[in-house]
C-alpha positions, 0 to 999 in steps of 0.5 A, spaced: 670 108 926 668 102 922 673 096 921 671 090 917 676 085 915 675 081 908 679 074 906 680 073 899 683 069 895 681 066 889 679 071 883 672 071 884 667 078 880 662 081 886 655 082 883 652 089 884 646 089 889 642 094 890 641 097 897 635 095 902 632 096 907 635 089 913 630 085 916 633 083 924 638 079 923 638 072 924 641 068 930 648 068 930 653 061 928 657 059 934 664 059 932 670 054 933 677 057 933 682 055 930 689 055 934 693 058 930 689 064 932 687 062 939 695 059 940 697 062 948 691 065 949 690 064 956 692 071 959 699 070 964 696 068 971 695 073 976 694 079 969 703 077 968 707 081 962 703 080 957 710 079 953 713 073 955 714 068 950 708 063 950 710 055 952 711 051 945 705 046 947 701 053 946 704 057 940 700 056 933 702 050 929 705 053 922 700 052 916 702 047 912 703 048 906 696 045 904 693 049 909 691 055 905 686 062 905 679 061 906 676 064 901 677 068 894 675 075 892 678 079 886 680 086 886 678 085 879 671 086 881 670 094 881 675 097 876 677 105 878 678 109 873 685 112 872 684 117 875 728 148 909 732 145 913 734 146 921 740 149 923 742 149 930 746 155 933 753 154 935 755 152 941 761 157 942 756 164 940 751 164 944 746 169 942 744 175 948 738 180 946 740 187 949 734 192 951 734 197 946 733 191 941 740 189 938 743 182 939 750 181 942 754 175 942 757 172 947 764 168 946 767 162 950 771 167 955 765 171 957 767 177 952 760 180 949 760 185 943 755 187 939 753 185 933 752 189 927 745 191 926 740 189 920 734 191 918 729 185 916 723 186 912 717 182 913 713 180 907 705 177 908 704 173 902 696 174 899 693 167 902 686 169 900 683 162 897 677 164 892 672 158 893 670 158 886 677 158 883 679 152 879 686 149 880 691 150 873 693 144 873 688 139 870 686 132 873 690 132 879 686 138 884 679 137 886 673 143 889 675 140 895 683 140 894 682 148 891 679 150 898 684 145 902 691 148 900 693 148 907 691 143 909 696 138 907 701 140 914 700 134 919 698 136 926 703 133 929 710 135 931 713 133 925 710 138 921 715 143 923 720 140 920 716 140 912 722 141 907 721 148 904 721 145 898 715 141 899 711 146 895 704 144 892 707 139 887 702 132 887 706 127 890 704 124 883 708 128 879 715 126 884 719 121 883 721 119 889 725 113 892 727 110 899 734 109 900 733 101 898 732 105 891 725 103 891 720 107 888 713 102 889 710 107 893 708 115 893 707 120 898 709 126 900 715 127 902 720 121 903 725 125 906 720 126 913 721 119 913 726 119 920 721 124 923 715 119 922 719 114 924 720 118 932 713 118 932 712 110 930 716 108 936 712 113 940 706 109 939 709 103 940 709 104 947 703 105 949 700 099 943 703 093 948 699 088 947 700 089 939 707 089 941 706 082 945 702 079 939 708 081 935 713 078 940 710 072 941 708 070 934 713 072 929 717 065 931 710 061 927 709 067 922 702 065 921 701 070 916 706 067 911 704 067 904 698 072 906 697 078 901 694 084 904 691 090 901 689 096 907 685 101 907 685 105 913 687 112 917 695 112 915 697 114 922 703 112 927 698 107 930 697 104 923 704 104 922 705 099 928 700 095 926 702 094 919 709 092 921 706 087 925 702 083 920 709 085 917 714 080 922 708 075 922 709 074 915 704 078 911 706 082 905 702 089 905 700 094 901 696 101 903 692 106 901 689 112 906 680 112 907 680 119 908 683 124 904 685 128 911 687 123 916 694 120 913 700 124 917 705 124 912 712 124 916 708 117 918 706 115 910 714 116 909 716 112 915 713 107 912 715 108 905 722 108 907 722 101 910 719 098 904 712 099 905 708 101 899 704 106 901 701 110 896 696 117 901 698 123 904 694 128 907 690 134 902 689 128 897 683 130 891 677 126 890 682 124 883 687 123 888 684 118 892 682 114 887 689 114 883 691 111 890 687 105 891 688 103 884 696 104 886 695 100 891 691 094 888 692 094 881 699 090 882 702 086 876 704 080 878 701 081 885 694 079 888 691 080 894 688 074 898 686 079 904 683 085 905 683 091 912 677 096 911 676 102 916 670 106 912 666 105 906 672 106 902 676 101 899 669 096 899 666 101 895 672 099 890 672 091 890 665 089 895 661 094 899 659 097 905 658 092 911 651 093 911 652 091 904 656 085 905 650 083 909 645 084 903 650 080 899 650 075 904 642 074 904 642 074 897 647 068 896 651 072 893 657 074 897 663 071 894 668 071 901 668 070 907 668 077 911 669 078 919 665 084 921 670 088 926 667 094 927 661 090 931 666 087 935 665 088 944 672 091 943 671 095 939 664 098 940 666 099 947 673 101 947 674 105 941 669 108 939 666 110 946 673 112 950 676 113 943 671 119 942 670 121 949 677 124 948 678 126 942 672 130 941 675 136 945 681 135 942 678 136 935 674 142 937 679 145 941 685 145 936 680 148 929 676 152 933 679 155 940 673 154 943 670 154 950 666 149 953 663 151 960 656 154 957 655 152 950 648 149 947 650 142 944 647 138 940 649 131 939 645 126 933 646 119 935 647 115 942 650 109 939 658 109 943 660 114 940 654 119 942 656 116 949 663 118 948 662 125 946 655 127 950 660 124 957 666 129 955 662 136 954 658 134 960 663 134 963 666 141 960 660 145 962 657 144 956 649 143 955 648 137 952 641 135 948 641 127 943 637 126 937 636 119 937 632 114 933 633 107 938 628 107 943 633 104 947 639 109 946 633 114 947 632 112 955 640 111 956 641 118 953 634 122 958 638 116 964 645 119 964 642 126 964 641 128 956 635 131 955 631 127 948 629 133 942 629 133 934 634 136 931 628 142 929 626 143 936 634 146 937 637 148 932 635 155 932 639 156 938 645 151 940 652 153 939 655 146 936 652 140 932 656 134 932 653 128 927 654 120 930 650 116 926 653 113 921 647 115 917 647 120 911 643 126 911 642 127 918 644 134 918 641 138 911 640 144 908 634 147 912 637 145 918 644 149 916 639 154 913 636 155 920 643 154 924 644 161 928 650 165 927 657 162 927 654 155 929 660 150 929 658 144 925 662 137 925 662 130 924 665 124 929 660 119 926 665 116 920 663 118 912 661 125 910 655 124 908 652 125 915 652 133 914 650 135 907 656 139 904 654 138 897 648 143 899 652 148 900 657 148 894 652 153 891 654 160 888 650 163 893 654 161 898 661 164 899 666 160 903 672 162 907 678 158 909 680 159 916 684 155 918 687 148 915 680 144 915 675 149 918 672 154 914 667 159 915 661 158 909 657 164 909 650 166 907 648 173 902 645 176 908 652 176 912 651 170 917 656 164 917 657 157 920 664 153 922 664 147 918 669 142 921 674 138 916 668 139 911 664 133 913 669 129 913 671 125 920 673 130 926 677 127 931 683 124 925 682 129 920 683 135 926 687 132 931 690 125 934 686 119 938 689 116 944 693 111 942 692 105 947 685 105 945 688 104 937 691 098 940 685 094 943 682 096 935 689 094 932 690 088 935 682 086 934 683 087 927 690 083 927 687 077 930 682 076 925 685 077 920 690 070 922 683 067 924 680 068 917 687 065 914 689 060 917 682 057 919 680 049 917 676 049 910 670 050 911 670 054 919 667 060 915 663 060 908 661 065 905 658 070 910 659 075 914 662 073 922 662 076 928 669 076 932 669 070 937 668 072 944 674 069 946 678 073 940 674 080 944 676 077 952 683 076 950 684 082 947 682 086 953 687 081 957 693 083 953 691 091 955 690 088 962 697 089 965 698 095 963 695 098 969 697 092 974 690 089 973 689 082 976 684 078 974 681 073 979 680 067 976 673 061 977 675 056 982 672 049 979 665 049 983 664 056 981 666 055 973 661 048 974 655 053 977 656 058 971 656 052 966 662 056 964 670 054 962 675 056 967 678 061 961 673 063 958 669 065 954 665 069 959 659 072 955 655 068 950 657 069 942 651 073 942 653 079 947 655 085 945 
């Protein structure tokens, strides 16, 4: 997963710059913080309830009225083109099976009679979904939607409760309000909105340090006034974390960055406490686009702060953060951006612990599989290859890395991965999984070459890592199997698993371990006051690294959670270290 955090302002127009190849980065600036970010940031003596209230003398001051964003973007920058209910049994008739097939039922007294026999019919609809059928209603279905049908259903529990009547009608052909009478908002059902909000409490519990930041906070609303645009996975995680920057002041509105991974009883909880939310999971290409320009086209409203997990709304108003760099370079970035995504919290929790679990719940719930055996290749060993290559090794499987960094390279041969190019292996490995980052990594010849029923799919981010778009040809006949998981054939019979058609494994196919979400959410939350409240002038109009300090007391926050203490410098060792007492303990530059 990839965050970036933008703060805007001021309407500003973002120039095109055309992609290049980066030199080394240069030294990275020392940053101050300001205190309205930082506040209470020295964690409880002794790893103490992370939720008790932060003494006044360490609380953030509340900005002044003059004290305003530190920089300006303005979504005018990139305009898009306008694209059955439960019923429970009764408790006084209970229901009794016979042996030879009939029901009995049995009264209050203990009476049992037999109850008169019916014969139910079974009719099977026709479920085959032709790949090259084109949808009947016009702009509203993609390629991808007419394959995807049934991929509309969230994974989680609620999905059972879907009313019948959710049919395939677009949200956007519904009218629907929540029971404020609001309608600034489209998602798929709004009646799932109860179901979604048992889900959001759940997440809660294992979100404590986000819960802590919201308890201690929300007295100095240090994000009034902030008008904030998301694009992010709309999931129980995210839902906590936008009704936190909620309570500290914020006004947000959102839209999802991956057709596949909004949990639509989620998307209604939101919806129904007041949040415009415009996602829902299945969305078409047009769809998608549709959404982002809901969210961020708004008469009268103009967002001054920007939350971005993948590639999709910086397309829309800036870029991708390589590009912001570029921007930057050039002297042409027009706001100042903090990078979450290379942030020591979230390189080492998210994407390594993250993935390291959720892989093997993506692939068993799509494909049922067993590990023990299996001939796995994985591309990349950035985090999130470390992540992946550590759980299959521990099912059994037989693991091979792909990898461009020398460096990554020896630390994959030195936890026991044996080095190859994808080439050397493809012919003869069971599953490969993409965690690059990059684009094309797997591509048509190596798809041509895979063996029969090879399983293919992604944990890097955007679906550009395995070429999908090779193989929407006539020759290839493609099947759905299941929601997200289709078997793309070849003429002469054979067929590979390709997983939630490129797109991210673990979100689009399964959950992510929430406590991990917290330390990303609560990173990305920080921030974002940060860059809000900073004096004029802290940042300029470049691209910064989350300070230490933000990253260490993240991790103190989590830290209570398992009864963890912290041992804490006496003077003379805090003098021999060259080191403050409270931190930080790493240089800017660690990562």
């Amino acid at each position: 997963m990839s965050v970036q955090v933008v703060s805007a302002a001021a309407a500003a127009k973002v120039p095109e710059v055309e992609l290049k190849d980066l030199s080394p980065s240069e030294a990275e600036p020392q940053l101050g913080l300001s205190t309205a970010a930082v506040g209470a940031m020295s964690p409880p003596a002794g790893g103490g309830d992370p939720e008790a209230p932060a003494p006044a003398a360490e609380r953030p001051p509340v900005p002044g009225p003059g004290s305003g964003p530190a920089a300006a973007l303005s979504p005018a920058a990139g305009k898009v083109p306008q694209a059955s209910a439960m019923k429970r049994s009764d408790p006084h008739h209970q229901h009794q099976r016979h042996r030879d097939g009939g029901e009995a039922l049995v009264s209050p007294d203990g009476t049992v009679t037999e109850a008169p026999r019916t014969v139910k019919k079974i009719q099977f609809a026709d479920q085959k979904q032709e790949f090259n059928k084109r949808p009947t209603k016009i702009g509203r279905r993609s390629l991808s939607r007419s394959i995807s049908q049934s991929s509309t259903d969230s994974y989680s529990s609620a999905a059972s409760y879907t009313d019948s009547s959710d049919d395939e009608t677009s949200p956007r052909d519904k009218q629907q309000k929540n029971s404020k009478g609001s309608s600034d908002f489209c998602v798929k059902n709004i009646k799932q909105a109860e179901f979604g909000r048992r889900e959001i409490e759940i997440a809660e519990q294992e979100m404590p340090a986000l819960m802590a930041l919201r308890k201690r906070a929300q007295g100095e609303k240090p994000l009034a006034g902030a008008k904030i645009v998301g694009c992010t996975h709309i999931t129980a995680q995210t839902a906590v974390l936008m009704e936190t920057l909620g309570a500290l002041g914020a006004q947000c509105r959102w839209a999802a960055c991956n057709i596949y991974s909004t949990l639509n009883e989620v998307a209604a909880a939101l919806a129904e406490s007041g949040f415009p939310v415009f996602a829902w999971k299945g969305e078409s290409e047009d769809d998608f686009w549709w959404c982002i320009d809901r969210c961020v086209n708004v008469e009268g409203w103009q967002p001054n702060m920007l939350i971005i997990i993948s590639y999709c709304l910086m397309s829309f108003l800036v870029s991708l953060i390589l590009r912001l760099y570029q921007l930057s370079k050039a002297g042409k970035l027009c706001v100042p951006a903090m990078n979450v995504n290379d942030s020591v919290t979230k390189q080492k929790f998210d994407n390594l612990y993250c993935c390291r679990e959720s892989i093997l719940d993506g692939l068993k719930r799509t494909t049922d599989m067993m590990f023990g055996g299996k001939q796995v290749v994985v591309c990349g060993y950035g985090e999130v290859g470390k992540g992946c290559c550590a759980a299959l090794k521990a099912m059994g499987s037989i693991v091979y890395v792909t990898e461009i960094d020398p460096i990554c390279a020896l630390q994959a041969c030195m936890d026991g991965f044996r080095l190859v190019k994808l080439n050397e292996v493809i012919r003869q490995v069971d599953i490969v999984i993409t965690c690059t980052g990059n684009k094309n990594v797997v591509t048509r010849e190596h798809l041509d070459r895979m063996k029969n029923s090879c399983i293919v799919c992604n944990m890097g981010h955007s679906n550009t890592e395995i070429d999908v778009a090779s193989l929407r040809t006539p020759e290839l006949t493609w099947e759905r199997v299941r929601s997200q998981v289709d078997h793309v054939i070849w003429p002469d019979g054979k067929r590979i698993v390709l997983l939630a058609e490129g797109r991210l494994l673990n979100l689009s196919c399964s959950t992510v371990p929430t406590f991990v979400l917290s330390i990303t959410a609560t990173t990305q939350a920080l921030a974002l006051i940060e860059l809000y409240n900073a004096p004029e002038g802290r940042y300029k109009q470049d691209v910064y690294l989350l300070p230490k300090k933000m990253d260490e007391y993240v991790a103190s926050l989590h830290l209570p959670t398992f009864d963890a203490h912290l041992t804490e410098l006496t003077d003379e060792q805090a003098k021999y270290l060259g080191l403050n007492k409270n931190g930080p303990f790493k240089p800017n530059y660690y990562r």
